[in-house]
C-alpha positions as CSV (number, residue, x, y, z in Angstrom):
1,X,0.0,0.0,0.0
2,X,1.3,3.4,-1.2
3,X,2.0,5.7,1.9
4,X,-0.2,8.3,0.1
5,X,-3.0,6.0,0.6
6,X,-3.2,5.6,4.3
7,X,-5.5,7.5,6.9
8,X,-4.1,8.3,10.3
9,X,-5.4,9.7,13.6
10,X,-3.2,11.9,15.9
11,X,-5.0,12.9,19.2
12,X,-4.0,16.0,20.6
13,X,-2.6,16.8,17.1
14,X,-2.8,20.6,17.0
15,X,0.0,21.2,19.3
16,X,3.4,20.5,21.1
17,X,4.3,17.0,20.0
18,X,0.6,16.3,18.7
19,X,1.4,18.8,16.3
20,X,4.8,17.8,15.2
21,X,3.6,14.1,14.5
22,X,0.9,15.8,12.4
23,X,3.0,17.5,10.4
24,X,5.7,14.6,9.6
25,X,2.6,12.5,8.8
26,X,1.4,14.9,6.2
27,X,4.8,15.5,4.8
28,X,5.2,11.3,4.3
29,X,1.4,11.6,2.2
30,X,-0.7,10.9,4.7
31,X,-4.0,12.3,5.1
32,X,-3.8,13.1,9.0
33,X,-7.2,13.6,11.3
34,X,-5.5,16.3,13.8
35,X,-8.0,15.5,16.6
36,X,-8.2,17.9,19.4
37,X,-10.3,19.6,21.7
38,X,-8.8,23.2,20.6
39,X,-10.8,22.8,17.6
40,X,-14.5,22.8,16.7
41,X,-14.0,21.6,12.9
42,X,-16.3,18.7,12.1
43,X,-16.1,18.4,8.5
44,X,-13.3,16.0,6.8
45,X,-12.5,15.6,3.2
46,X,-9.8,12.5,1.6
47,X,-7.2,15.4,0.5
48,X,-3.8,14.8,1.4
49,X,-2.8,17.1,4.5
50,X,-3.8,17.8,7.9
51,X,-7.7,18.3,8.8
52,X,-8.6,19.7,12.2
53,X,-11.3,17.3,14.1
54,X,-13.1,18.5,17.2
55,X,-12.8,15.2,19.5
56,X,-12.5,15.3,23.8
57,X,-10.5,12.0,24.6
58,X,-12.7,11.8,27.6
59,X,-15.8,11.7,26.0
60,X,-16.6,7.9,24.8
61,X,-19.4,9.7,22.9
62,X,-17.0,12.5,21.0
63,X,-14.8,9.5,20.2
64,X,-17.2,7.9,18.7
65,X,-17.8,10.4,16.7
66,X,-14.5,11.1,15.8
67,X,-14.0,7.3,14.2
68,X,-17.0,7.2,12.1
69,X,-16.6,10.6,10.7
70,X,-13.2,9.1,9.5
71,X,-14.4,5.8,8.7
72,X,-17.2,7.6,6.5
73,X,-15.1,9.9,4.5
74,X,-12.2,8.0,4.4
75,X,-13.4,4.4,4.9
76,X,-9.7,3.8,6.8
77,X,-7.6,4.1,10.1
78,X,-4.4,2.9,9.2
79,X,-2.4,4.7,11.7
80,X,-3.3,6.5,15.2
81,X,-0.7,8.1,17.2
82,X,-2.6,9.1,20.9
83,X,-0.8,12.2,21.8
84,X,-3.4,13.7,23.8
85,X,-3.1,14.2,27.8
86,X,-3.2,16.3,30.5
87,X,-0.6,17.3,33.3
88,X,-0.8,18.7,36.7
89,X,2.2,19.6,39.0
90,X,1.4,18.9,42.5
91,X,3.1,16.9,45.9
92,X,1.1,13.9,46.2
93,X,-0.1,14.9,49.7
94,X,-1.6,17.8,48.3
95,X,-3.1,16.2,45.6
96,X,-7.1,16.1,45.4
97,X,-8.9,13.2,44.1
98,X,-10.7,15.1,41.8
99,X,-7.8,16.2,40.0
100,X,-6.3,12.8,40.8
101,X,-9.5,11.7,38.6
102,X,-9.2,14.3,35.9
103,X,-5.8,13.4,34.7
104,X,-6.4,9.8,35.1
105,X,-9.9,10.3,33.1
106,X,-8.2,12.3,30.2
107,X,-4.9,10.3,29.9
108,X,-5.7,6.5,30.8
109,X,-9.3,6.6,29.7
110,X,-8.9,8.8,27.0
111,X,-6.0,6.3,25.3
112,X,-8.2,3.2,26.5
113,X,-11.5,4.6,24.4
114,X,-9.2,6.1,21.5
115,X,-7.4,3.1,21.3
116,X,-10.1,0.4,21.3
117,X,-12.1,2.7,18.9
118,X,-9.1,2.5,16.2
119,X,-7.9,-1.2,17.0
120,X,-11.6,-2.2,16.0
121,X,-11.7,-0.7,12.8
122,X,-8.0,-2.1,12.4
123,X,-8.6,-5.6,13.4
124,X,-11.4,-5.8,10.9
125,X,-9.1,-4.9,8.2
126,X,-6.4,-6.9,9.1
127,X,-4.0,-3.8,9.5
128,X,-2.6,-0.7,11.6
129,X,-0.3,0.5,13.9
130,X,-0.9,2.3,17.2
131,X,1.3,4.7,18.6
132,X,0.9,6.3,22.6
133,X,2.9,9.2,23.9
134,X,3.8,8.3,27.6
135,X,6.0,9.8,29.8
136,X,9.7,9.0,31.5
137,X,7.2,10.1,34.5
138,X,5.7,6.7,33.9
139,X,8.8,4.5,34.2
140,X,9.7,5.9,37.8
141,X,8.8,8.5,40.4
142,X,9.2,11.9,39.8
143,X,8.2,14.3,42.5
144,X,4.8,16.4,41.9
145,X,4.2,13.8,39.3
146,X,1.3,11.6,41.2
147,X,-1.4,11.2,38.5
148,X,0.2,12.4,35.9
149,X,2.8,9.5,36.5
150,X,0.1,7.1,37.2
151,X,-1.6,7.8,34.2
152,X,1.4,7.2,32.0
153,X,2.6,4.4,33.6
154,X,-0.2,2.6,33.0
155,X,-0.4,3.4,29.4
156,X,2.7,1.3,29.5
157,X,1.5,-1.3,30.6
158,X,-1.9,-0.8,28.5
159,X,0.1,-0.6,25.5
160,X,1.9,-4.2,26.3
161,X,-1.4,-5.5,26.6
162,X,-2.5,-4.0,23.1
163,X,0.2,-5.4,21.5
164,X,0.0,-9.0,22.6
165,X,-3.8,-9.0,22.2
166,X,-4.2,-7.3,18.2
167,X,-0.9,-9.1,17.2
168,X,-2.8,-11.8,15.7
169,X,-5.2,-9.1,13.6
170,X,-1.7,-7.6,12.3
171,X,-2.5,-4.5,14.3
172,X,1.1,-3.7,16.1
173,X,1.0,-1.2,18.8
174,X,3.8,0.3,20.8
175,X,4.6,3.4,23.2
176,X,7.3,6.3,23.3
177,X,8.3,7.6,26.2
178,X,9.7,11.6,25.8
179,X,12.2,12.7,28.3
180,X,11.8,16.1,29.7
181,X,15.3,16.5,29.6
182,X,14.9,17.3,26.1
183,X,13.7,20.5,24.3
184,X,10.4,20.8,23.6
185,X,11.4,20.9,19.8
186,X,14.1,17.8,20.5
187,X,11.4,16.0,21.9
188,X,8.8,16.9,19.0
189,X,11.0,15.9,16.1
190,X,12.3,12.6,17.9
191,X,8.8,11.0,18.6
192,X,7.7,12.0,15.4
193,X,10.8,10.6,13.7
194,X,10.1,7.3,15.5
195,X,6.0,7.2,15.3
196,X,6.8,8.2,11.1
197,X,9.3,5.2,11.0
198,X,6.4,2.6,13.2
199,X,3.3,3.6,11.2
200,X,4.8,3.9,7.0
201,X,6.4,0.8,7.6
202,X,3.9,-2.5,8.0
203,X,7.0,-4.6,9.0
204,X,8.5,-2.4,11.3
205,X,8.1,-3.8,14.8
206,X,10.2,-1.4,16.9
207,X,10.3,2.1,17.9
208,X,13.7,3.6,17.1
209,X,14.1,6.3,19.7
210,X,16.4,9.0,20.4
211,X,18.7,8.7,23.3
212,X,16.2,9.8,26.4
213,X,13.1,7.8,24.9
214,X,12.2,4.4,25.6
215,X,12.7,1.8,22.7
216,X,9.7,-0.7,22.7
217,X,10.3,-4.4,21.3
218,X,7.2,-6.1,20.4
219,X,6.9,-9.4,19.9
């Protein structure tokens, strides 16, 4: 399958490293649903390029919305890379539940329903690849990190699961884990690099990651 023939999603796609997946996507021939709560676009066409979609990653509803509005102008998901989350800095005894809740809601739930939504449409076409933007946060403690490293810890672990389980539908799934060590722009080009690299390629069953990013084997 020609590159310029594929469909992909990127949540939280209309800025930071959302936005800079976008764009490599587009510049590869893709055409690339931007999904993001900035926006209140609704309308898709199948031009090449990058096309704003309203979606909150919260919302089972909106992300139901989101995939069928792709499925029915595009009639494919070939590619998602979940780049949308939330972030709060705050001790852990001084965080409240309900923002405790919030991030967990926006980051682990959000990727969940995004990803399941996408992997359906996948499995039934035998083909995709899923991408999801963790954190270094979620690989050990960092102070005032609480739920936001909860949340991305267990989109590790999530993701593990999803590749395991949609191996045998030839969906392949795997996560990238930026290092805030990095420059915003460093860490924009490098995850985009890699999630590029994981979704043109239908053999490719690594992430190749810049030093301060986690490189995922799947098997």
């Amino acid at each position: 399958m020609r590159v310029a023939e594929k469909v992909a999603i990127v949540t939280g796609g209309l800025s930071g490293i959302g936005a800079g997946v976008a764009a490599r996507l587009a510049r590869d021939g893709m055409i690339v649903v931007a999904a993001d709560i900035s926006t209140q676009s609704m309308e898709l066409d199948r031009t090449l390029g990058i096309h704003p979609f309203h979606v909150d990653v919260a919302d089972h509803d909106s992300v139901a919305s989101l995939v069928r509005a792709v499925m029915a102008t595009c009639g494919r998901v070939d590619c998602l890379v979940h780049c949308a989350g939330v972030g709060r800095v705050l001790p852990f005894l001084e965080t409240p539940l309900g923002t405790f809740d919030l991030v967990l809601k926006t980051n682990l739930h959000g990727n969940f329903s995004v990803g399941q939504a996408c992997a359906r449409v996948m499995a039934a076409a035998g083909h995709g690849a899923i991408v999801n933007i963790g954190s270094v946060s979620g690989l050990r403690g960092n102070a005032v990190r609480a739920a936001y490293g909860a949340s991305k810890g267990a989109i590790v672990t999530l993701t593990e699961v999803m590749a395991v389980e949609l191996a045998e539908h030839g969906v392949r799934a795997a996560s990238a884990q930026p290092s805030s060590r990095k420059l915003e722009h460093q860490r924009c080009a490098a995850v985009a690099s890699a999630a590029g690299g994981f979704c043109r390629d239908p053999k490719n069953k690594e992430l190749f990651l810049d030093q301060g990013l986690r490189r995922s084997q799947l098997d």
